[in-house]
VOVO-971241 format. One record per residue (C-alpha): x, y, z; residue number from 1; residue in three letters. Coordinates in pm, 1 decimal. Example, Ala and Ser with C-alpha at 12.3 -4.5 7.8 and 13.67 -1.06 7.14 Angstrom:
// residues 2
> 1230.0	-450.0	780.0	1	ala
> 1367.0	-106.0	714.0	2	ser
***
This chain:
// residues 189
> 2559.2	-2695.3	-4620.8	1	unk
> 2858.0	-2890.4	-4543.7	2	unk
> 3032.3	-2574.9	-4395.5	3	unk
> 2731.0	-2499.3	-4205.5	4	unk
> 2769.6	-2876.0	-4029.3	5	unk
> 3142.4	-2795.2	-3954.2	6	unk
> 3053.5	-2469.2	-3828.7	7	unk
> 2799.2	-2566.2	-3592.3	8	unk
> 3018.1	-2883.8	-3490.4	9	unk
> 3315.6	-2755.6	-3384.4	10	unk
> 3089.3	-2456.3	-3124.1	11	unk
> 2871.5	-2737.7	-2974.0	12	unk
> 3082.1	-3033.2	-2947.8	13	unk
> 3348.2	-2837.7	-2776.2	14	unk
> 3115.4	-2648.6	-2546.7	15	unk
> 3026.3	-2982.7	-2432.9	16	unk
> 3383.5	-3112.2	-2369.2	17	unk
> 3394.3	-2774.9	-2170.6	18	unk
> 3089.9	-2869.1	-1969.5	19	unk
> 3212.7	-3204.6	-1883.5	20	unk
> 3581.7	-3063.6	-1802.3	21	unk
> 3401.9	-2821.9	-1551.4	22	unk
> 3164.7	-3103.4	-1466.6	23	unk
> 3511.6	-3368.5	-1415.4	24	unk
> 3613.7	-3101.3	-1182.3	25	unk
> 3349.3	-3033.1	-1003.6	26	unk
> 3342.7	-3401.3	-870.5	27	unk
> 3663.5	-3541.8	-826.4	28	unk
> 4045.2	-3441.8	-793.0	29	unk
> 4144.2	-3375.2	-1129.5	30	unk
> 4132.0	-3045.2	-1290.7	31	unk
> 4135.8	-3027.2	-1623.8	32	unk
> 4287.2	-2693.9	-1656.3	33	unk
> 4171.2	-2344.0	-1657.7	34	unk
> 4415.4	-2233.6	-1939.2	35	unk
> 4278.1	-2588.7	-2149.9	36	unk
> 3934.1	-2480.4	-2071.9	37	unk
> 3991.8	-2116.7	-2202.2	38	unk
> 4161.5	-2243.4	-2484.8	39	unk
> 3824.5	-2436.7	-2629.7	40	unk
> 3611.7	-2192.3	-2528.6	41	unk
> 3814.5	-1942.8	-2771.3	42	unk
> 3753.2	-2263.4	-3037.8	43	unk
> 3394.9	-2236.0	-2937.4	44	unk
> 3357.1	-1842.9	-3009.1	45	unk
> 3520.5	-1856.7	-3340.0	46	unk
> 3324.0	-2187.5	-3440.5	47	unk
> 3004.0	-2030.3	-3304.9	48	unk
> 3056.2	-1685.0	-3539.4	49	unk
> 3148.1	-1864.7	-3850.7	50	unk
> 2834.5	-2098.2	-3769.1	51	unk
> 2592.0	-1786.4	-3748.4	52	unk
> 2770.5	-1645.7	-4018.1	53	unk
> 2659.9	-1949.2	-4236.2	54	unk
> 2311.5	-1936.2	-4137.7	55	unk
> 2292.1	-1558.2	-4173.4	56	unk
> 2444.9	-1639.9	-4532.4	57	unk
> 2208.6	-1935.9	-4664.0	58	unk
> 1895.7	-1652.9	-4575.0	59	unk
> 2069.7	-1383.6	-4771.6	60	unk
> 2145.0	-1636.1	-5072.7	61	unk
> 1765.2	-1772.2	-5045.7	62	unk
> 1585.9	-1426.2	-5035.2	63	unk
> 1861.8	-1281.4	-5283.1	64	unk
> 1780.5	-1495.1	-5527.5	65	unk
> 1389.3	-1543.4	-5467.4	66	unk
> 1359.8	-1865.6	-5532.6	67	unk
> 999.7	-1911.6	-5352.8	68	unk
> 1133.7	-2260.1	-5229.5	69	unk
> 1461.2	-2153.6	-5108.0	70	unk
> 1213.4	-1881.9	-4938.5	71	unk
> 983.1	-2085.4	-4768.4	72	unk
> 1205.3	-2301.7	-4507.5	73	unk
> 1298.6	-1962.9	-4385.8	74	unk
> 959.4	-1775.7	-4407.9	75	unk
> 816.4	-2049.9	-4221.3	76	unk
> 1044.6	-2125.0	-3937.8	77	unk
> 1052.0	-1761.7	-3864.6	78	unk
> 733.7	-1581.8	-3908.1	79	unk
> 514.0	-1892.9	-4006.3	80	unk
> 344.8	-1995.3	-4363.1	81	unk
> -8.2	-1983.3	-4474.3	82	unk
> -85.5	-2007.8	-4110.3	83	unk
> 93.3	-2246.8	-3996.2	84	unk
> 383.0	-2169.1	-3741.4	85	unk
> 457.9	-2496.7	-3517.6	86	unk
> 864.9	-2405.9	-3537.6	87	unk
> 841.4	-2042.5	-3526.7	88	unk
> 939.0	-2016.1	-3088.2	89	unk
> 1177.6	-2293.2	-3150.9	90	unk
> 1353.4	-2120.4	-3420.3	91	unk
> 1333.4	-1814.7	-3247.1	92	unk
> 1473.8	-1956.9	-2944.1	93	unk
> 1783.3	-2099.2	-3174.0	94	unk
> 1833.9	-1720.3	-3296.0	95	unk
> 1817.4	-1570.5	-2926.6	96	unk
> 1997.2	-1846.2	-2747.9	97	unk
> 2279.2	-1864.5	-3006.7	98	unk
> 2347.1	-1473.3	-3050.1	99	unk
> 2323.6	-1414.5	-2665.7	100	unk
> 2565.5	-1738.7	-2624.6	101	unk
> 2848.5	-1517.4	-2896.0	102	unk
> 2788.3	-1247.6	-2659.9	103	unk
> 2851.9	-1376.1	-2326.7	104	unk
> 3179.7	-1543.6	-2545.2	105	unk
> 3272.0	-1231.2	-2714.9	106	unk
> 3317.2	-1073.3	-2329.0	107	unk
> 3651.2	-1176.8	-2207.9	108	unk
> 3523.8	-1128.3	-1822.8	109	unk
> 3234.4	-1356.8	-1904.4	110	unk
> 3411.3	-1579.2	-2071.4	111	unk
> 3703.5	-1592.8	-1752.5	112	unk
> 3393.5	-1658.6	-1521.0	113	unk
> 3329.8	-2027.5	-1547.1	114	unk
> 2952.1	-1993.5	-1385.2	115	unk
> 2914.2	-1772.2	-1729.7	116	unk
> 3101.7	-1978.6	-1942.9	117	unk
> 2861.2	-2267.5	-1863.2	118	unk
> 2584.8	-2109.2	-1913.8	119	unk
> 2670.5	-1984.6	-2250.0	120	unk
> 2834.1	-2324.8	-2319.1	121	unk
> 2464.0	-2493.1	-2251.4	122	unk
> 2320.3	-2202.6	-2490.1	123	unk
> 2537.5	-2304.5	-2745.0	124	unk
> 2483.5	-2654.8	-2760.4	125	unk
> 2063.4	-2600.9	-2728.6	126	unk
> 2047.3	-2364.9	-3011.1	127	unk
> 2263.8	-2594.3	-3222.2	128	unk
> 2113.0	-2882.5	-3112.3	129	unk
> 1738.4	-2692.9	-3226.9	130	unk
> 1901.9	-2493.3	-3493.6	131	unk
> 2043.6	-2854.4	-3667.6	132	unk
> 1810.0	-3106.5	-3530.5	133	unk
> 1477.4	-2934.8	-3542.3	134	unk
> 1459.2	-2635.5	-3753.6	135	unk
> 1702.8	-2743.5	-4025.8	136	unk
> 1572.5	-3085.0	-4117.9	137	unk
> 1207.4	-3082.9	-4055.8	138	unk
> 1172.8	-2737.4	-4258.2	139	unk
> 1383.6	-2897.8	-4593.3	140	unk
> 978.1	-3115.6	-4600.2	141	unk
> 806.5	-2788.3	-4529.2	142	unk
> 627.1	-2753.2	-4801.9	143	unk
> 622.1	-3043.6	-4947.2	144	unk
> 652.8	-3036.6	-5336.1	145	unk
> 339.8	-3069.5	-5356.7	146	unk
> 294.7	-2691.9	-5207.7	147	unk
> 131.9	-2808.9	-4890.4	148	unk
> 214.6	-2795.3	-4547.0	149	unk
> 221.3	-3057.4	-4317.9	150	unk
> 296.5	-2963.6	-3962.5	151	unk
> 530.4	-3213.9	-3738.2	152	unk
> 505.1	-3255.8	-3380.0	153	unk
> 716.1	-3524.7	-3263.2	154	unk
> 518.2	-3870.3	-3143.9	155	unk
> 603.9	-4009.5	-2786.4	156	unk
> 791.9	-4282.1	-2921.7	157	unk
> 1044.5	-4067.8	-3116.7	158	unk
> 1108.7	-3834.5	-2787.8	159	unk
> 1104.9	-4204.7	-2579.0	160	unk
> 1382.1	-4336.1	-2873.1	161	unk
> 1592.0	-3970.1	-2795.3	162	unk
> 1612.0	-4010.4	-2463.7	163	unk
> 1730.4	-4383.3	-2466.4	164	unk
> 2024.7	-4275.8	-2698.7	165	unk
> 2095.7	-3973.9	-2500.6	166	unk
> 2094.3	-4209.3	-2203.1	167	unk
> 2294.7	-4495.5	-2350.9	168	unk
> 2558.3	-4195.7	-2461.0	169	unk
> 2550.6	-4048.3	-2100.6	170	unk
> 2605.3	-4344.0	-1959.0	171	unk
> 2902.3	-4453.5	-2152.8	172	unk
> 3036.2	-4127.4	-2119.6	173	unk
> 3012.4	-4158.4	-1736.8	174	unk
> 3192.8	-4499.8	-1719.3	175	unk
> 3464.9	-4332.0	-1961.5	176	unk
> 3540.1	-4075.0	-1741.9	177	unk
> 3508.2	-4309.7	-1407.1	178	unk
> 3786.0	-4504.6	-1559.7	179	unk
> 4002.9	-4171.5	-1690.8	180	unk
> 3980.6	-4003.2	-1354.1	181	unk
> 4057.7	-4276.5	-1170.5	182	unk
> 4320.0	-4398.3	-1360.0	183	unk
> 4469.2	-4021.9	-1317.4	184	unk
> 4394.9	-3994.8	-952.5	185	unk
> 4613.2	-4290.9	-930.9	186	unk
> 4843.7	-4185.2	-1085.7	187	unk
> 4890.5	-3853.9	-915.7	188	unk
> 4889.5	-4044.6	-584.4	189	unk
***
């Protein structure tokens, strides 16, 4: 498990260091670097492989051994349980977003383009972000040992409680950079 963590962090924290480099760019004078840039996303490939790698592993180590509750996280994010199937498009999203994401990495020409490379930058950090935050923990209660399931739909003040820490993150983040770039734009001049 801890592997699978390190996998996943190193693809979708530095595809969103590459976001906000093309993002820095995009609205003031300094440029990053396209060389920098290429540079992560080759981090983010490699990170993203081993991280599907790991997932693609834990399935083959829970149905290889068939231990039913090694089984059931898996049988019901994919394909549902018993029928119940709240996660099954979310995880399915993870598995499309995440694979296509390798892809567009995997194609130096895509990877070059930096419309593409955003784009499978975002994919990267969504199906991580679903794939760690959404499918992984909810499904380690699914069933409970108690052999029932209990479907989770989040309330409206956990999504209202995400947002204000994505905010409060964003919002640092901006007045980091403010200060950066400026502080390099002065420099420059």
């Amino acid at each position: 498990m801890a592997a699978r963590f390190l996998g996943s962090a190193f693809a979708a924290g530095p595809a969103l260091l590459i976001l906000l480099c093309l993002i820095v760019r995009k609205v003031s004078k300094f440029d990053p670097g396209k060389e920098a840039i290429q540079k992560v996303a080759n981090i983010v490939l490699y990170a993203m492989i081993i991280s599907i790698f790991f997932v693609l592993l834990e399935i083959f180590t829970a149905f290889y051994s068939q231990i039913p509750g090694h089984m059931h996280g898996f049988v019901y994010t994919f394909v549902g349980l018993h029928g119940h199937g709240n996660l099954v498009p979310w995880t399915w999203a993870f598995a499309v977003m995440a694979v296509v994401a390798t892809l567009m990495l995997l194609c130096p020409p895509l990877r070059k383009n930096e419309t593409t490379l955003a784009i499978s930058c975002l994919l990267v950090f969504f199906s991580l972000w679903i794939e760690k935050g959404i499918t992984l923990v909810i499904t380690g209660f699914i069933p409970n040992p108690l052999e029932t399931i209990t479907e989770y739909v989040p309330t409206l003040p956990e999504l209202a409680i995400t947002v204000g820490v994505w905010a409060t993150g964003f919002l640092i983040l901006t007045i980091l950079y403010k200060i950066a770039v400026s502080v390099k734009e002065e420099i420059a001049s």
